[in-house]
N, C-alpha and C positions, 0 to 999 in steps of 0.2 A: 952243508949242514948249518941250520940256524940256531942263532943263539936266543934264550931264552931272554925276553925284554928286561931291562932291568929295574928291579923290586920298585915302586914307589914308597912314600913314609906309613907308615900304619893308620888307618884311619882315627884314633884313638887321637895323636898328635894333629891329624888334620882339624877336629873336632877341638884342639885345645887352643891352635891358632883362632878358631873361628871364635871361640867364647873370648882370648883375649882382646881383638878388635873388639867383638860389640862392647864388652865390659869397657876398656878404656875408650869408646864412643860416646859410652850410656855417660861416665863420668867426665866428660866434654859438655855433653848437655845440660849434666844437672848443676858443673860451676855455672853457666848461662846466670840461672836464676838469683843466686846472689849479687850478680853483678849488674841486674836491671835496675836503672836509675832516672833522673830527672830526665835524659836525653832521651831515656825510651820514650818518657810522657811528650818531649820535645819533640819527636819524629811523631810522634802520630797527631801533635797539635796542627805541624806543618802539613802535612796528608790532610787532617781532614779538612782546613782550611782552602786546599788548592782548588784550584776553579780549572782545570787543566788534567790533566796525566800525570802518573809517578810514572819514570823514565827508567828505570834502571839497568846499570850497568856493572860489565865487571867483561875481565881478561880469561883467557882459558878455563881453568876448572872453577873459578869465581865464576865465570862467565856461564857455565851450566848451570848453575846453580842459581844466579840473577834472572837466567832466563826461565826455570821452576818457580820462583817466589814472584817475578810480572805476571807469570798466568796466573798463579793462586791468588793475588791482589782482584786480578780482573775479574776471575769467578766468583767474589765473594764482596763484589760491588763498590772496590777502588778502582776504577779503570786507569790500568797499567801495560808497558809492552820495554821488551827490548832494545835496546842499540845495544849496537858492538861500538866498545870505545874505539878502534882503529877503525873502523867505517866513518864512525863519530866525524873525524880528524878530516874525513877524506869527501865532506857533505853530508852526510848521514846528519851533522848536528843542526841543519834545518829541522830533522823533525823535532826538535826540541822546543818552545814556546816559554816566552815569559813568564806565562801562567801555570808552567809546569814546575814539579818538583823534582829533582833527580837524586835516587839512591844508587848508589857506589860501593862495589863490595870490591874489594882485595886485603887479601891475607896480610899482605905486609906492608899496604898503607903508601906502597909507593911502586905500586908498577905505571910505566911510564906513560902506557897507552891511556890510562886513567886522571893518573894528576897532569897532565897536559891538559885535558877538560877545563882545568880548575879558571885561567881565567880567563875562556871564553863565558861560561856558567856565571861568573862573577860578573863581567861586563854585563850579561845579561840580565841580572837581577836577581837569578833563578835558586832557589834555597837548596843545600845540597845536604842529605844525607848520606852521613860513610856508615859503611859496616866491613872493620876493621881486625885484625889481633892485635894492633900496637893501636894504644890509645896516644901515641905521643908521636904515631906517625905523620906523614905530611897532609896525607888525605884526611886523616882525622882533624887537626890541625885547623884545616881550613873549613869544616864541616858545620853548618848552622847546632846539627843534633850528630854523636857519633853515637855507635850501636856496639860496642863489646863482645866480639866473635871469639877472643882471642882462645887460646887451649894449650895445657900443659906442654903435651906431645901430639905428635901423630900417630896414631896406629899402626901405621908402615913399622917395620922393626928399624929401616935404616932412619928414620925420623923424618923421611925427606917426600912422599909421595902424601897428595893432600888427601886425608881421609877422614882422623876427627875435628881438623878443619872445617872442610866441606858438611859434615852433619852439621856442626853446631851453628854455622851461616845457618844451612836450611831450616834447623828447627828454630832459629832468632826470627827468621823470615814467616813462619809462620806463625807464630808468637805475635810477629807485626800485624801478621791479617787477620790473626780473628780478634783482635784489641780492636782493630777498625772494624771489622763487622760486626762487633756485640755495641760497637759505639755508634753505629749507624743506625743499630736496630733491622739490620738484615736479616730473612725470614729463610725459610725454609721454599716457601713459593717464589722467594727472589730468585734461590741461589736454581731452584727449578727453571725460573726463564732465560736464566744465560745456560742450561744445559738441557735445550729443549729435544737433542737426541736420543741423551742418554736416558736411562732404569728411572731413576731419579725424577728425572721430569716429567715420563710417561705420566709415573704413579702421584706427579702434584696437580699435573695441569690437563689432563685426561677424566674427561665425567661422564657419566654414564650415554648422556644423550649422543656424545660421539661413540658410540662401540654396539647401543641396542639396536636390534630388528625393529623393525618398524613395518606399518602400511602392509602390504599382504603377505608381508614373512612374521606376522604377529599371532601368536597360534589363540586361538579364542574361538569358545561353544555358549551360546545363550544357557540360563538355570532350567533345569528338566531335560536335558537333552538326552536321550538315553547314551547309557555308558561307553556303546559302541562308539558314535560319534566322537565321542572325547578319545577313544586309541584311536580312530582315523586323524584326526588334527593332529595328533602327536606327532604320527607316523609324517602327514604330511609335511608337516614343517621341520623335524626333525632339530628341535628343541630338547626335548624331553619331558615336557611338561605342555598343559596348555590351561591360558585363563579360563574361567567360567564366571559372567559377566550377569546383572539383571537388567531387565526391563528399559530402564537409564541406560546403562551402559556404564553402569559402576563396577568394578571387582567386588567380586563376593566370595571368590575362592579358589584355589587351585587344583590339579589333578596332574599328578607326577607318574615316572615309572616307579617309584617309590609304592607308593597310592595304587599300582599296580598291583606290583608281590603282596603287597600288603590284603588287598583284594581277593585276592586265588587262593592265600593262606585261610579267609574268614566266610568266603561265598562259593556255592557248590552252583549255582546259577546266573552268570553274569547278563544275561539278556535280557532277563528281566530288572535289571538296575539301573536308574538313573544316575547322573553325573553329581547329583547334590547329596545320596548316600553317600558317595566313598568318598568326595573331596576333601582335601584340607582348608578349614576356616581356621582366619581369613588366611594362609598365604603369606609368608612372607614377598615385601615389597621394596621397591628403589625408587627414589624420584630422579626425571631427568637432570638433575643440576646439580646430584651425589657425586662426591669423588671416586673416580673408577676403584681407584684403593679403597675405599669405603662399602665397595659391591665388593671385593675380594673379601675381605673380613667380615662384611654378614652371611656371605656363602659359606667360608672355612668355620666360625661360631657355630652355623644352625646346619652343617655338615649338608649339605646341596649345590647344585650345578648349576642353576638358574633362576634367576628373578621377574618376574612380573616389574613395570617400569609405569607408575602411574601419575599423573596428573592431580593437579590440585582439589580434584574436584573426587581423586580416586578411581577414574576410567582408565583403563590401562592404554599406555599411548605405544606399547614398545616392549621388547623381551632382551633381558641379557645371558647368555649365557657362557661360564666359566671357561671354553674353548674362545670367546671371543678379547676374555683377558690376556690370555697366556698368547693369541697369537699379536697383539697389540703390546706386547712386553712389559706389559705392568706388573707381572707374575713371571 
């Protein structure tokens, strides 16, 4: 015979633990901001001045948490990376450079894997930023700029597992990076070319000319062409639209499935119709050197699937259509 599992806490209490952490988290974070001082301005003098790398380091859960705030430096145009301080110890602190800066996180200013660094980094010349809870610690102590992590409690109830700790690092750490990216004047197209995978970058550094049809998948009928001809190009290129072009070889308008219903609903005789009756003048239009995100928002605005893609001169060089944004991930 089985016994029936025994009951968990009611979710109610689960829900009252979860709101206590964030709240004594939230208020971890927001002493931070009274506590940011000259050394803040001091650590980001020494960053921006470096001709080198910010190096940073830290032990165990410091240590995840240094290893989050080197990438976010790196992405946001301080170029930064990790050591592990006991690697440091062990070789690792070749890759450190005179021209580099090292930031240094531990909680309590004196784990040992960390202040043993201290003076090798000093022989070197190399400026150290701590980020500490004890500003009277030894790491702080020794610190060109120290950064003020520290925090009441932990959110752990026994006081002892690092958790409003560990925020309040992170959110100091980010605090550090965008003070340097708004001092840098870092753009929105920067922070695109160090993330040339992700959504982000698609939708900065992707323009139209890489994504249109082109050359004979460009659907286009000469002005007068009877109506028929413009559903065959449609049909044949399977755009959903095709140019209708003069003389030149200018745009002069367009002919959608839109342009279609639109057609059947007002004409009892389509054979007899040319393509310059029922078209759309002029057409909305892209040029090749538009930001592909720039093609999504005039398609989403003027509610359509595809663009005509023309040249300076307004000869259509090229066709975009909104299947070719969403498979290229810019949407």
């Amino acid at each position: 015979m089985t016994q029936d599992a025994t009951p968990g806490p009611a979710p109610s209490t689960l829900r009252d633990s979860a709101r206590r952490t964030l709240l004594l988290e939230q208020q971890a974070i927001a002493a931070l901001i009274e506590r940011l001082d000259a050394d803040f301005d001091r650590a980001c003098e020494l960053i921006l001045a470096c001709r080198g790398r910010v190096v940073v380091t830290g032990m165990g859960k410091s240590g995840h948490i240094a290893g989050k705030i080197a990438a976010t430096l790196a992405s946001t145009g301080t170029p930064a990376f990790f050591v592990h301080p006991g690697e440091a110890s062990h070789g690792d602190l070749g890759m450190i450079t005179p021209g580099d800066v090292v930031l240094a996180l531990s909680h309590s200013g004196e784990t040992a894997e960390v202040t043993a660094l201290l003076p090798l980094l000093k022989r070197m010349g190399v400026p150290l930023v701590s980020m500490t809870g004890r500003p009277t610690s030894t790491l702080a102590r020794h610190a060109e700029a120290h950064l003020d992590a520290g925090v009441e409690r932990e959110a752990c109830p026994l006081d002892l597992a690092p958790t409003s700790s560990t925020t309040a690092s992170l959110a100091l750490g980010d605090a550090l990076a965008v003070a340097l990216l708004e001092s840098r004047g870092f753009t929105a197209e920067d922070f695109a070319r160090s993330h040339p995978g992700g959504s982000l970058g698609k939708r900065l550094l992707l323009r139209v000319a890489d994504l249109m049809h082109q050359g004979s998948r460009l659907p286009r009928v000469p002005l007068g062409s009877p109506l028929r001809d413009a559903l065959l190009e449609i049909t044949r290129q399977g755009l959903g639209f095709t140019c209708v072009v003069d003389d030149t070889g200018r745009l002069v308008g367009v002919y959608t499935d839109g342009d279609l219903r639109r057609t059947l609903d007002q004409h009892r005789d389509l054979g007899a119709l040319t393509v310059d009756e029922v078209m759309t003048v002029p057409g909305k239009r892209a040029h090749p050197e538009m930001l592909a995100a720039e093609a999504v928002r005039l398609m989403e605005d003027h509610r359509i699937s595809a663009l005509a893609v023309v040249d300076d001169q307004g000869r259509p060089i090229g066709a975009l259509h909104m299947h070719d944004l969403l498979a290229s991930g810019v949407i």
